[in-house]
N, C-alpha and C positions, 0 to 999 in steps of 0.2 A: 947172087947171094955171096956174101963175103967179101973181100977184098977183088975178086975175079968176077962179073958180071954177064957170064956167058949167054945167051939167046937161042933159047929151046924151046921144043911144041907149041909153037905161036897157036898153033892151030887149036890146042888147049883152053886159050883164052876165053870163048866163048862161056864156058862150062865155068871160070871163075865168074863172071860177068855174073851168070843169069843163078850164081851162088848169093854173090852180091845184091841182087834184085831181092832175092825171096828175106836174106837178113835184112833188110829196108823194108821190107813191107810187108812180112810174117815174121816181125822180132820173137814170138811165141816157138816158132818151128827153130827147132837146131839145126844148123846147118854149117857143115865146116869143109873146107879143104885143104886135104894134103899133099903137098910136092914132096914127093921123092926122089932121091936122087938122078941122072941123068941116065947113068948105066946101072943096069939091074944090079943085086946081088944076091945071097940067100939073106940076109939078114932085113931085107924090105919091108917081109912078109910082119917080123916082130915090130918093125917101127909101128907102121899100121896099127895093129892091134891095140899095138902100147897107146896110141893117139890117139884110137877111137876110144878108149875106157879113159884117159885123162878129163876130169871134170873143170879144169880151167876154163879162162872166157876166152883162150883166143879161138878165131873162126878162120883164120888163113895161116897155115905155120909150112913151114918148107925145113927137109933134110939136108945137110951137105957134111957127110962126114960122121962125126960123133956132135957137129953143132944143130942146135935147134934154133932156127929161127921164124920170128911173128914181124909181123907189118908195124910199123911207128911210125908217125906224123908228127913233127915237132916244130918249133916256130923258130929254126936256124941255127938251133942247138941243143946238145943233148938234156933230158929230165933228169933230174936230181933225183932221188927219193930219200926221204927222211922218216925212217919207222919209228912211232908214234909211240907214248904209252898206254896200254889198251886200257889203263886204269883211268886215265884222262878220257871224259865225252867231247864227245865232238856231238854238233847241229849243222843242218844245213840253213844259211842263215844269204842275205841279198843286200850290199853293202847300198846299191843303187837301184829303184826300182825299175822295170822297164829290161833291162840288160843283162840278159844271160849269161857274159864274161862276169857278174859282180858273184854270184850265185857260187858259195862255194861252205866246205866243213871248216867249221871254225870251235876252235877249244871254247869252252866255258864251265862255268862255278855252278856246279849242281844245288839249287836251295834246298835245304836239312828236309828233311822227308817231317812233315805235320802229322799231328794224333789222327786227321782224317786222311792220310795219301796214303800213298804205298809210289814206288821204287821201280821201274822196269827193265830191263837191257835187252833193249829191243832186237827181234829178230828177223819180224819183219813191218815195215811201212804201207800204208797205202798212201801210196799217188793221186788225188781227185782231182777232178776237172777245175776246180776254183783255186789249186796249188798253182795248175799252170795259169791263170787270171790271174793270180800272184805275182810271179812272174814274170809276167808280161806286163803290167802294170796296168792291167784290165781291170783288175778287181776294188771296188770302191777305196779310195784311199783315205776315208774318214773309219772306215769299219777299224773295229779295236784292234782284229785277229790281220788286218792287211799284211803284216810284215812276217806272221809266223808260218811256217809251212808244215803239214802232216796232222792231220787229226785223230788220224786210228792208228793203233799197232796191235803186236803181239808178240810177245817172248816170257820172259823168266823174272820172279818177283825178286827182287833182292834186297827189299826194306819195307816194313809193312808200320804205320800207324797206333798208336796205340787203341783207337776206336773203331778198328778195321779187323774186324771176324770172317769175315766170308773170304779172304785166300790167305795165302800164307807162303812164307820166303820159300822157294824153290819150286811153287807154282808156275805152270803153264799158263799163260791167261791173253787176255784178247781185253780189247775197247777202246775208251777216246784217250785221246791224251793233249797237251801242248808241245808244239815242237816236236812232234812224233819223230821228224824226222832225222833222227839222232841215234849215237850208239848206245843212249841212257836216257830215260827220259821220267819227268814226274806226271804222278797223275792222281784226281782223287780217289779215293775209293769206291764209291757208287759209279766211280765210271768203267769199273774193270770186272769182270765173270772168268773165274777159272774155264780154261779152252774146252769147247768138247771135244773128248778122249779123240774121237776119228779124224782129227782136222789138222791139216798140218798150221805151221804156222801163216804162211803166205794166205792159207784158206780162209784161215782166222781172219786174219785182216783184211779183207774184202766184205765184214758183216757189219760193221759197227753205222759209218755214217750213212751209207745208204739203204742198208734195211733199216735203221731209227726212223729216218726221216721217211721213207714210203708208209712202213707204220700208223708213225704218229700222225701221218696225211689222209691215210686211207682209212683206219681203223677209229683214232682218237676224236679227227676234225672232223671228216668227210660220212663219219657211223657208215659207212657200206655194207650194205645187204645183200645177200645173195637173192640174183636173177636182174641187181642193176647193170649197168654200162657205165664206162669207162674210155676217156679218151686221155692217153698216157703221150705226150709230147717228147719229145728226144728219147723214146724208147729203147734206141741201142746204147744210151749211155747207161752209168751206174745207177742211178735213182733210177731209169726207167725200166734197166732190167729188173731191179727187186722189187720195183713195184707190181710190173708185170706178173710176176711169181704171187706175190700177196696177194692182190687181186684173183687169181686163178685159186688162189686157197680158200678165199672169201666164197667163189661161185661167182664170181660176179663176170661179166662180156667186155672184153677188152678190143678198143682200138687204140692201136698206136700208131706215131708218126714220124721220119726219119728224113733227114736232109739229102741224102744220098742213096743212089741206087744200092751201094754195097752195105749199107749201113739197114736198107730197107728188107733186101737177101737175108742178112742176120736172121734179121726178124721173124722173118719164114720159115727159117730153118727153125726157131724155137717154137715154131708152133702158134704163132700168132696169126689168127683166119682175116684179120684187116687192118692192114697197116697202109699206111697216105704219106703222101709226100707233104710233110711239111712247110716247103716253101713255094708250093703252087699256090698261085692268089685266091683260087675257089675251094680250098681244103673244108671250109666251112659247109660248100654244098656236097661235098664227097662226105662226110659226117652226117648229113640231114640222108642222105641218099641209104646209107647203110642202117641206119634206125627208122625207115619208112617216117622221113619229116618228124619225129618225135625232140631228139636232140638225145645227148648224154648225160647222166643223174651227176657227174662227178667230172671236171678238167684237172690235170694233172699238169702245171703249166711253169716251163722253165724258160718258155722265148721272150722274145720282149718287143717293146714297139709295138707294132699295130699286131701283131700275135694276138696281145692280152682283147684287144674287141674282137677278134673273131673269134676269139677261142669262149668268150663271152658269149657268143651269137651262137655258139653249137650246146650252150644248154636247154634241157629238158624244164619243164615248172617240179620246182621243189628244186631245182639244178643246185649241184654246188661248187665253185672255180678254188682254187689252190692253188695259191702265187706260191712257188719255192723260189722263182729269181731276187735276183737281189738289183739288177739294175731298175728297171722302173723305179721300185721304191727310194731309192737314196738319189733318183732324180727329182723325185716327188712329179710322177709323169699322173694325168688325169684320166679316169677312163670314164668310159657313158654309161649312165644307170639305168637306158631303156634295156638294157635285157634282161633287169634282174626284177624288173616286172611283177615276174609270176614265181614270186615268193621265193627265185633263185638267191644264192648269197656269195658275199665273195671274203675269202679266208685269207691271210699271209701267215707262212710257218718258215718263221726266221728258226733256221734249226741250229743257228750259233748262240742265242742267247738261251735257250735251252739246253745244249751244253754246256754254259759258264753257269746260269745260274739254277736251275730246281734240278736240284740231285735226287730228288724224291723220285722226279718223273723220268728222269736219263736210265736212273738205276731201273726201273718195270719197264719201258722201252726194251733195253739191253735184254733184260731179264724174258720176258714177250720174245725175243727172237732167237735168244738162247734157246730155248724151251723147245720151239718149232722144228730149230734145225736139228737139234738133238734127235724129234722125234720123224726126222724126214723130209717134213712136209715145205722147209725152204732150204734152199742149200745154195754153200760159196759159189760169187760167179767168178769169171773166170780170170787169170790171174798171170803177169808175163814177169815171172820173178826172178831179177838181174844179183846175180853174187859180185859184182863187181862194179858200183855205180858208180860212173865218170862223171862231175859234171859238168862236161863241157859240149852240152848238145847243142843241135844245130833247133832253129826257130821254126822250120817246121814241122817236126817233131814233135814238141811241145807241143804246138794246135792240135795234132794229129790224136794228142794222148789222151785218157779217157778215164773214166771212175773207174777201170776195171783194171787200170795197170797197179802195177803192187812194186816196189824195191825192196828187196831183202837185202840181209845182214848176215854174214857167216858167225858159227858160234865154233869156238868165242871170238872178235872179231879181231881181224889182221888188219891192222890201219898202215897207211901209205900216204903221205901227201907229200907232191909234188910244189918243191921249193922254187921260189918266182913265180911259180903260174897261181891261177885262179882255179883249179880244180882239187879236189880231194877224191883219196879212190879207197873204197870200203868195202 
């Protein structure tokens, strides 16, 4: 540390190591360590204390003296920082698709807030699984929304519409937005509901796209009855967990299905009685096996490829399938109409052109889910909320990340971007 580079309790190391493991792969859990100086002194005891109640994001910080020092990784020379004016938005926006060095906060011109929008300064983002398809350049690149990232937030109103009643400048509030992922963002009106009182903000933001769209799948398309079944496909993700939920509020019998043994664990732990492995070639007969050969009244279906005929093949007569993917479709992939036989049917819920276009139905959507959580009966899931988003992550990561990651925004926010590089830190 410092100009002196001295070589102490190697033996230590481990215990940074297996610190390092759990921040890699429980981003949720805090985990930090402290070096202390080499020789004791009485004053150790107050560093300590003082470090464990400091809320900054570093996770490895070392004493030497009266200095503080954190770990930095830089590309052969020191980071610049240039503090920003917090009155200037920034977005997170992807200069080249495919490549996470392009992927960076970029200034821009706020449009004048319309008689139907309202104003936000957002506090917190949700992260979805089709941001990082974004991203990565997975995600259809004919689709309108390809290049924008963040559809929900939640923070502080700070311009309201002249045809906009239901919140008001200095409101707390939650829903969709464009370009959520921003220190300001617009939105319309019918897409925003003052917060419920008990929710923080990051809670907030974990309700909009994924309970809309479970909703509008389960309840609007799918009419679900209590005492049907249910086969919920990628259930450890975000739609699958809120679906999950919905479904259980409906009465209805849930099975779900999960790529992964850890992802399939989740499931278990929430109390789900049958969950399958998704990428087993006979999931189909695991499905016939658990409804005594009947099938499931309802598919809940975000795989793609030969998924969509099996997942075909495990309905019940009267059955109904629910494409939320978007690949098949904008491949224009073909599927086989012997299963749907026995009066089954098969539904597509583009839940993007339902956000851009009927605010009638966004607004009772929201409003429907509002209501619920208000009164219990569905609640935020769960949420890994970063006061300090870098972005300059690594590509596994991104695969790794899930409808249920959230990025937060400090209020009011302290902006930093790093001059040369391609990252901004918020």
């Amino acid at each position: 540390m410092g100009e002196e580079i001295p070589v102490t309790s190697v033996a230590q190391s481990p215990a940074i190591g297996i610190a390092r493991v759990i921040h890699n792969e429980q981003p949720s859990i805090s985990c930090r360590c402290v070096d202390l100086p080499p020789v004791a002194s009485e004053g150790d005891v107050d560093l300590l204390l003082g470090e464990l109640g400091n809320r900054d994001a570093e996770r490895e910080v070392a004493f030497r003296g009266e200095a503080r020092y954190a770990m930095r990784l830089t590309r052969g020379r020191s980071v610049q920082e240039q503090w920003l004016d917090a009155s200037v938005p920034l977005r997170l926006e992807s200069k080249d698709r495919g490549h996470l060095d392009a992927l960076a906060f970029a200034p821009f011109e706020q449009p004048a807030c319309g008689p139907d929008d309202v104003v936000i300064d957002v506090m917190a983002a949700g992260m979805n699984f089709r941001d990082v398809l974004k991203a990565l350049a997975l995600y259809p690149g004919e689709a309108p929304d390809a290049r924008i990232f963040g559809d929900e937030v939640a923070g502080i109103i700070t311009a309201v519409g002249a045809n906009v009643d239901h919140v008001k400048v200095g409101d707390r509030a939650f829903g969709l937005a464009v370009f959520g992922m921003a220190t300001q963002t617009l939105a319309r009106g019918c897409d925003v509901r003052v917060m419920p009182s008990a929710l923080s903000f990051e809670e907030a933001a974990t309700l909009p796209v994924v309970f809309m769209t479970s909703w509008h799948s389960l309840v609007n398309v799918a009419r679900m009855r209590a005492g049907e079944s249910i086969l919920v496909h990628a259930g450890a993700g975000g739609v699958g967990m809120a679906a999950i939920q919905i479904a259980r509020h409906l009465g209805v019998e849930v099975i779900a299905s999960a790529g992964s043994a850890t992802k399939r664990a989740l499931l278990l732990n929430m109390g789900v009685k049958h969950v399958i492995d998704s990428r087993r070639g006979d999931f189909v007969e695991a499905v016939m096996a658990l409804t005594d050969r009947r099938g499931v009244d309802v598919v809940l279906n975000a795989l793609a490829s030969e998924a969509i005929p099996m997942g075909l093949a495990c309905l019940s007569e009267f059955g109904r399938f629910i494409e939320i993917g978007k690949r098949d479709i904008y491949q224009n992939s073909r599927i086989p109409l012997w299963p749907l036989r026995n009066n089954a049917s098969f539904h597509v819920v583009a839940m993007d052109a339902v956000f851009s276009g009927d605010g009638k139905l966004a607004r009772q959507l929201l409003a429907d889910v509002t209501e619920r959580v208000e009164q219990g009966e569905l609640h935020p899931l769960p949420s890994a909320p970063s006061r300090r988003a870098v972005w300059m992550l690594p590509s596994a990561r991104w695969r790794r990340a899930s409808t249920s990651a959230k990025w937060s925004f400090p209020s009011p926010p302290s902006l930093s971007r790093g001059v040369g590089s391609s990252s901004a830190c918020i």
